[in-house]
LUMMIVO-880836 format. One record per residue (C-alpha): x, y, z. Coordinates in steps of 0.02 Angstrom, whole numbers, plus 50000, padded with zeros to 5 digits. Layout:
[[X, Y, Z]]
...
// end
This chain:
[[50204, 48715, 49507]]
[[50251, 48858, 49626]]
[[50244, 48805, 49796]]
[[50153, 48940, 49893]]
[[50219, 49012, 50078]]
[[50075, 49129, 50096]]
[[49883, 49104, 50121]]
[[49764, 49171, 50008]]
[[49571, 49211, 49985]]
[[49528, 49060, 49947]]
[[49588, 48998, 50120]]
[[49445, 49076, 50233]]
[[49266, 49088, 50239]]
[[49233, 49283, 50265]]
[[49008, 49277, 50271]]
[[48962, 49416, 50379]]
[[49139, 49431, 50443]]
[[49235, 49603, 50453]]
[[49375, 49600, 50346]]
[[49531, 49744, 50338]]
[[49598, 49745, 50189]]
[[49778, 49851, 50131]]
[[49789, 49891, 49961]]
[[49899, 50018, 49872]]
[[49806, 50141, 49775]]
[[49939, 50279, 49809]]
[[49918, 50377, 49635]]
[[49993, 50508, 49527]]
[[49926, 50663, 49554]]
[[49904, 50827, 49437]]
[[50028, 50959, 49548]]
[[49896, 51111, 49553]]
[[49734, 51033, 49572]]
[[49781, 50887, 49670]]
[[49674, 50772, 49557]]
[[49710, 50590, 49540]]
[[49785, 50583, 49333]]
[[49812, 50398, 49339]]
[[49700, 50261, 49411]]
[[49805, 50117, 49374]]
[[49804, 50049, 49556]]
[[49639, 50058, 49604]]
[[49607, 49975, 49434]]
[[49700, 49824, 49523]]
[[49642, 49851, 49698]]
[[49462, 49820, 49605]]
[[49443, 49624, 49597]]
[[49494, 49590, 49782]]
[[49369, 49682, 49829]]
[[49230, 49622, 49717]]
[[49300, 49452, 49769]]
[[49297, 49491, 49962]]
[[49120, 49580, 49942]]
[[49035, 49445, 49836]]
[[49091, 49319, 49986]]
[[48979, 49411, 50100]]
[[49138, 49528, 50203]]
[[49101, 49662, 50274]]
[[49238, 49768, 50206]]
[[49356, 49888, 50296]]
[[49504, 49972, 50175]]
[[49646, 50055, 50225]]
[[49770, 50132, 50122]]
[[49880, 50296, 50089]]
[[49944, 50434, 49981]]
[[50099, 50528, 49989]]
[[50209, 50536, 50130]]
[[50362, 50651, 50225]]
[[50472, 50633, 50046]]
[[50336, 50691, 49939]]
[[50227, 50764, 50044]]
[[50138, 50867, 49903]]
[[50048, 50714, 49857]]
[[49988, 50680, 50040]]
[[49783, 50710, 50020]]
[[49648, 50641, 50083]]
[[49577, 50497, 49998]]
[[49411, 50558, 49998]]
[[49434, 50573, 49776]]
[[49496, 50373, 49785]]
[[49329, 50326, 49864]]
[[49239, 50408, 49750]]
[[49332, 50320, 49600]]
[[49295, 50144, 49697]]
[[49124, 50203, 49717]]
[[49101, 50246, 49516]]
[[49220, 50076, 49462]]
[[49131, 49980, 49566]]
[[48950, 50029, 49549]]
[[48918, 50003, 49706]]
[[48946, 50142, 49867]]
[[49138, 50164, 49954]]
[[49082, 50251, 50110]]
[[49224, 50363, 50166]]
[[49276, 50422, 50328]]
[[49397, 50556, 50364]]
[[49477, 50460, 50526]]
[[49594, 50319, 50524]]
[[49587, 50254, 50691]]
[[49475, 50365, 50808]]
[[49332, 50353, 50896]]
[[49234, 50391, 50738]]
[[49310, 50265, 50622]]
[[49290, 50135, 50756]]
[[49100, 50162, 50749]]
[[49079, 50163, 50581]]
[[49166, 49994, 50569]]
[[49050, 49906, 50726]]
[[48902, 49954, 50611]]
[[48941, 49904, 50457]]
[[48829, 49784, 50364]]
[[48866, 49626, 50266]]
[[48933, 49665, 50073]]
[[48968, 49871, 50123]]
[[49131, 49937, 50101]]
[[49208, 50085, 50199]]
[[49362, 50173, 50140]]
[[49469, 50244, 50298]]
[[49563, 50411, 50271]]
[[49751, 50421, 50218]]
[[49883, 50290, 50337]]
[[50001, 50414, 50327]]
[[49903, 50532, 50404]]
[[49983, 50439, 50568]]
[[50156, 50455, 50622]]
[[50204, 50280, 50617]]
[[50172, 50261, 50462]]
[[50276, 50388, 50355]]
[[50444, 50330, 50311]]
[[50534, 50443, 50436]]
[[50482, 50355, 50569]]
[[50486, 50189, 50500]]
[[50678, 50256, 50461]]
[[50709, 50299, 50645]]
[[50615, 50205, 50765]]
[[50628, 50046, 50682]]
[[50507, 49937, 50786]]
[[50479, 49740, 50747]]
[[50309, 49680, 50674]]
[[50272, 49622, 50858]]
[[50301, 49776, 50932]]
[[50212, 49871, 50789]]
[[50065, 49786, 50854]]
[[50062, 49934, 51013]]
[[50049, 50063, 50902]]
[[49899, 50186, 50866]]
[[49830, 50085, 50724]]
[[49858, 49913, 50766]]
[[49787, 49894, 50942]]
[[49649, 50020, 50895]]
[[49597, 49921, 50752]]
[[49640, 49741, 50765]]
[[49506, 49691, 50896]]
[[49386, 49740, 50773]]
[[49431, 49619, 50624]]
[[49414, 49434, 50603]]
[[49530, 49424, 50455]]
[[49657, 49554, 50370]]
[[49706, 49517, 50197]]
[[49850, 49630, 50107]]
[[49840, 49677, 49929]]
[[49967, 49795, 49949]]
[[50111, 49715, 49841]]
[[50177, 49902, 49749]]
[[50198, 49945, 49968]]
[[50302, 49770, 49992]]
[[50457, 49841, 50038]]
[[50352, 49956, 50192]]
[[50390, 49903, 50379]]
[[50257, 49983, 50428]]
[[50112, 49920, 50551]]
[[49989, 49924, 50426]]
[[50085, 49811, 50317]]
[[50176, 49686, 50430]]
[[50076, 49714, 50610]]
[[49917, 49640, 50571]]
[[49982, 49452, 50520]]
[[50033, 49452, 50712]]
[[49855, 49449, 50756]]
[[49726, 49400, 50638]]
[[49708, 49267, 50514]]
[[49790, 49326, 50355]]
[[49800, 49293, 50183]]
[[49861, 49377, 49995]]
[[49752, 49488, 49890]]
[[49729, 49423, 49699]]
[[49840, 49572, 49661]]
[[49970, 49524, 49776]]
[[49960, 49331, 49741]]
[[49978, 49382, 49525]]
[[50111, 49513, 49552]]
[[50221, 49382, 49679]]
[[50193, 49214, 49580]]
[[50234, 49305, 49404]]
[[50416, 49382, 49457]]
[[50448, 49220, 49538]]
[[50418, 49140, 49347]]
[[50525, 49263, 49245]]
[[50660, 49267, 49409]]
[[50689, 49067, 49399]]
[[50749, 49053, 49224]]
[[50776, 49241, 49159]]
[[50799, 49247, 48965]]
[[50982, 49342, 48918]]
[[51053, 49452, 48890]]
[[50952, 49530, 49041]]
[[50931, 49731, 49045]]
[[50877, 49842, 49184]]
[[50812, 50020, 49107]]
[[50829, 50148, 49275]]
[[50762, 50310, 49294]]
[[50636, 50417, 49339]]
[[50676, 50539, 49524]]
[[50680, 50418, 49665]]
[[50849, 50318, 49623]]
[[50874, 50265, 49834]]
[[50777, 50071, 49776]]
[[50916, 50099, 49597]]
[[51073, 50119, 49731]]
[[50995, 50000, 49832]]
[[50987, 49845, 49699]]
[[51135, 49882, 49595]]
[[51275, 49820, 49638]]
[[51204, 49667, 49704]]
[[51130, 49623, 49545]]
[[51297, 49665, 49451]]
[[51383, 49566, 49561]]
[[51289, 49409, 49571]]
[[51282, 49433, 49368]]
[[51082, 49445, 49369]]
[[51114, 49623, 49262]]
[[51193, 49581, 49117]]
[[51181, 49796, 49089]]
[[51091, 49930, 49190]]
[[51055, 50083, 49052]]
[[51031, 50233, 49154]]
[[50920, 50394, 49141]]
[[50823, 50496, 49252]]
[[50917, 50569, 49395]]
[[51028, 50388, 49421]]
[[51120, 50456, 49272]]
[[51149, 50615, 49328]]
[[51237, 50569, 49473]]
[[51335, 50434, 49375]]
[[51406, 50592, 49269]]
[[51427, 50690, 49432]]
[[51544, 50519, 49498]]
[[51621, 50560, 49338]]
[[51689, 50704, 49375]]
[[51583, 50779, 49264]]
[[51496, 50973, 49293]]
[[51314, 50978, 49273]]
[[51257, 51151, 49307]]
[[51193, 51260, 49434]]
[[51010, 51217, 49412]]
[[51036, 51048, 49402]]
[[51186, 51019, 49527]]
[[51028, 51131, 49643]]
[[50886, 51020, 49590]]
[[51021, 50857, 49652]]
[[51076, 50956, 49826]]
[[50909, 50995, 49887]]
[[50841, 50823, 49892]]
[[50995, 50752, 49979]]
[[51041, 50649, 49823]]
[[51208, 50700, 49811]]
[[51253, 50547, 49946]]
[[51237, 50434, 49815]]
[[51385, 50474, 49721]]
[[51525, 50391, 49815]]
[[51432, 50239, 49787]]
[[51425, 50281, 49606]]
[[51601, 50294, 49573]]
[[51636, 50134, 49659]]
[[51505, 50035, 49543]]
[[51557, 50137, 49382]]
[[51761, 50088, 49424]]
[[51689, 49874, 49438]]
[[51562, 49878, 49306]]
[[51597, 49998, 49178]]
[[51570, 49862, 49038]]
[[51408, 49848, 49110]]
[[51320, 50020, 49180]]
[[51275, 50130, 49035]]
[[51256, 50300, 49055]]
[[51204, 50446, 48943]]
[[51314, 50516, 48799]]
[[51198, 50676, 48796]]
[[51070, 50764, 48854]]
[[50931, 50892, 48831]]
[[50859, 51063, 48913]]
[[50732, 51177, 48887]]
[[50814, 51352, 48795]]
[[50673, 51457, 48785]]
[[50519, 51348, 48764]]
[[50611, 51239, 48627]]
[[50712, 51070, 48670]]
[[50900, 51069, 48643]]
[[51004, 50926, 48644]]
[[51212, 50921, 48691]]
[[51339, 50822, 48708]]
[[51419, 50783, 48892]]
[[51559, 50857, 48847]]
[[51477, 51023, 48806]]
[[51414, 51033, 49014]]
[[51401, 51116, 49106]]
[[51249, 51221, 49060]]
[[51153, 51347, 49153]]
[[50979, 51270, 49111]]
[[50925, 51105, 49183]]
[[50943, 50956, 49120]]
[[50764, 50877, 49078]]
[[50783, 50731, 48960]]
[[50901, 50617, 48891]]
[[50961, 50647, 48701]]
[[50944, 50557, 48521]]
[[51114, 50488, 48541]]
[[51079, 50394, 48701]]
[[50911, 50311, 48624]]
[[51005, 50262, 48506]]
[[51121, 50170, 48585]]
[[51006, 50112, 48713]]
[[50912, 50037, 48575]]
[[51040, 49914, 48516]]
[[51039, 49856, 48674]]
[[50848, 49846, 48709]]
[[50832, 49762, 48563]]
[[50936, 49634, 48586]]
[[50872, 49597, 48766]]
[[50794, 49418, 48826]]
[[50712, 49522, 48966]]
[[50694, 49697, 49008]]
[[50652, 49780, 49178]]
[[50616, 49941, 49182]]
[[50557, 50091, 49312]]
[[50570, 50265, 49290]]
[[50536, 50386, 49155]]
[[50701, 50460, 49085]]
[[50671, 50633, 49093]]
[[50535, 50754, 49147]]
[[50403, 50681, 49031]]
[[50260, 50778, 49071]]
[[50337, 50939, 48995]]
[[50336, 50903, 48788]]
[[50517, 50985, 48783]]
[[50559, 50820, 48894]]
[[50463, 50695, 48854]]
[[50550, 50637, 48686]]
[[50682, 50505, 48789]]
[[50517, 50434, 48880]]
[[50424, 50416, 48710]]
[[50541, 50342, 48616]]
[[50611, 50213, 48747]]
[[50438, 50165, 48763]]
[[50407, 50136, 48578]]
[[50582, 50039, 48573]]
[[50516, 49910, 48723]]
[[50347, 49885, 48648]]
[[50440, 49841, 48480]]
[[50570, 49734, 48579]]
[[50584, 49539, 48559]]
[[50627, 49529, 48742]]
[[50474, 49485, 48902]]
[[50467, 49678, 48954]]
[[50406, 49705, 49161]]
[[50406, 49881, 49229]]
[[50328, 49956, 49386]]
[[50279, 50112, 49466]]
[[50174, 50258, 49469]]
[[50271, 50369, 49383]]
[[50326, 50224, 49248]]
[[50155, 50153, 49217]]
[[50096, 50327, 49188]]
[[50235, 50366, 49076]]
[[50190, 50211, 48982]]
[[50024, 50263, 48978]]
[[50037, 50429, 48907]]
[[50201, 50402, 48793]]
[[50179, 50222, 48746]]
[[50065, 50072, 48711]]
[[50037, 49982, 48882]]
[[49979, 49846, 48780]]
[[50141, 49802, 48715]]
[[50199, 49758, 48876]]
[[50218, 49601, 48948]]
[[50183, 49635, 49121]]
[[50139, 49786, 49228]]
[[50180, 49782, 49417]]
[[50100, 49912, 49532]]
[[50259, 49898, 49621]]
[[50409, 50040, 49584]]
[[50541, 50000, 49745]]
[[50461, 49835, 49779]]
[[50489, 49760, 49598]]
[[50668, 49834, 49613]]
[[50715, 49755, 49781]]
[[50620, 49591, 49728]]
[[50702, 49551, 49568]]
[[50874, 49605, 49662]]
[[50863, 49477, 49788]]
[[50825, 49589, 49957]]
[[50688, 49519, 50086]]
[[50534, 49622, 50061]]
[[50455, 49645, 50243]]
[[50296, 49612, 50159]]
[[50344, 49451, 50086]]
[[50416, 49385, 50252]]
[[50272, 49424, 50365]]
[[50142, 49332, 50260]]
[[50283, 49201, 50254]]
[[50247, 49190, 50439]]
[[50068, 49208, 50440]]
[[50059, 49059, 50343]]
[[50155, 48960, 50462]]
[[50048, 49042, 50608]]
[[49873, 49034, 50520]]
[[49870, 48902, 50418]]
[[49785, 48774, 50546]]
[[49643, 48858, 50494]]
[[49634, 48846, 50328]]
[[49483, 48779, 50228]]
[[49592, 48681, 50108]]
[[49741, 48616, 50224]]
// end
């Protein structure tokens, strides 16, 4: 039996009581209509709230999209409160406000069993990650800011589903437990006690599959887990690999050398050569790789870089030795696609990994947008052991780090607990 350190729903009665609730139904979105093409996390946001609702809450959500380092996906979440609305059969009202004046009144007159969706977090400065990068406040001071002290007085309880945000110091995540009575979604309780599970006695060899464009939670985790022997091998793709050839010494290519450079990636190389010079029995990296040559896909070699198209995918020669590997795994963590898979010219590495996992013997766990969706379009979700909502939270979890998430219900349940229904 798991012993718990956080409280959960069961812990509180919420009848006629307003409730905030944080969940993380940041989604995928189509680039040119703006549409929401994957609905995995509100899927998952959906039985916290049935469960809060059918307890008689009246039910405040908060929540965001996007933010400053991919700020084409930060909308309005007018679209995600009309998918709760459909899911749940039941209205989402929506409000474009987070904290004003006008969100405050619709929360004072909200009813017993409604629900009110408030408009993207990050929408407020202090809660993109620039600020949270710079300013660095502590939960307790976080509790001054716009959000916190206009919403807090309002709320009896705040409960955070919000598990795939875990790694967030933000106010909405970590402010809140300062104040009111807190306690873990269902989402966040499954996601939390199930890595805990696989973490305590992982099954060898153990495999982390990395890819996919945001690599800073990759850098982040692995040398720690390489160190402490947790990774028995890290197979990269996506852009990790890229910069492991670049720590190589290897040319790329204009385009893709361009692509690297103008998202400030290239400050992850030093690091890479350091990790590739202590672990080169263990981090894999691609043997080839594939572009685009005039609508068709092409594979070559590494030796035959660099090339003046970009690179999009990994090639058949890499699967293949990834495979042997995969195969042989007693557990296998993986997020991030390995190439741009929503192009057909580089989506072959994506599919085929995918088939290779869902064949393995090995307990497969991956998370993230961008890797669920890959695994939903390319692959057989089904054939997965378990899905996390979390991308950077499931990295820095299984790694080791202290999620700021994890430690402020930690102490919420040491500052809360007294009132408990079941202590």
């Amino acid at each position: 039996m798991l012993r718990r350190d956080y409280l959960t729903l069961d812990d509180f009665n919420y009848q006629g009581k307003r409730v905030l609730l944080r969940v993380d139904i940041n989604s995928p979105l189509e680039p040119r209509t703006k549409k929401i093409v994957n609905e995995n996390r509100i899927d998952r946001s959906l039985s916290t709230i049935k469960e809060l609702t059918d307890k008689g809450a009246k039910l405040v959500i908060i929540a965001h999209q996007g933010d400053t380092l991919d700020y084409q996906n930060l909308i309005s979440l007018k679209e995600h409160a009309e998918i709760l609305s459909q899911k749940l059969a039941k209205p989402v009202h929506f409000i474009d406000d987070v904290a004003g004046p006008a969100a405050r009144e619709k929360i004072k007159k909200l009813k017993t069993g409604e629900i009110l969706l408030l408009d993207n977090l990050r929408f407020l400065t202090e809660e993109v990650s620039t600020f949270e990068n710079e300013v660095k406040l502590t939960p307790k001071e976080m509790t001054k800011t716009y959000l916190v002290r206009n919403l807090a007085p309002l709320f009896d309880y705040y409960v955070n589903d919000a598990f795939a945000a875990a790694h967030r110091s933000s106010p909405s995540m970590v402010a809140f437990q300062e104040l009111l009575p807190s306690a873990a979604g269902l989402l966040y309780h499954k996601e939390v006690s199930t890595l805990i599970r696989v973490l305590k006695n992982p099954a060898r060899p153990c495999v982390f599959l990395l890819g996919g464009a945001k690599i800073s939670d990759a850098f982040g985790m692995m040398k720690k887990v390489l160190a402490e022997g947790s990774a028995d091998y890290i197979l990269t793709t996506g852009v990790t690999a890229l910069i492991m050839h670049i720590a190589l010494g290897k040319k790329l290519g204009s385009p893709t050398e361009k692509f690297i450079n103008d998202r400030g990636l290239e400050r992850f190389i030093e690091p890479a050569k350091g990790y590739l010079e202590d672990y080169s029995d263990k981090l894999l990296y691609p043997l080839d790789f594939a572009v685009n040559n005039k609508g068709k896909r092409k594979e070559l070699t590494s030796d035959e870089l660099p090339v003046e198209e970009q690179l999009i995918d990994i090639g058949s020669r890499t699967i293949e030795r990834y495979r042997k590997i995969l195969e042989k795994a007693g557990i296998i963590f993986v997020n991030g696609p390995a190439g741009i898979y929503e192009e057909e010219t580089g989506a072959y590495g994506t599919r085929e990994l995918w088939r290779i996992i869902g064949s393995a013997k090995g307990y497969s766990v991956i998370g993230g947008g961008d890797t669920i969706a890959s695994a939903e379009r390319l692959g057989d979700l089904s054939r997965i052991d378990y899905v996390c909502t979390g991308g950077g939270a499931l990295i820095r979890f299984l790694s080791g780090m202290r999620l700021p998430l994890v430690e402020a219900m930690k102490r919420a349940y040491k500052r809360w607990s007294f009132l408990s229904r079941r202590l």
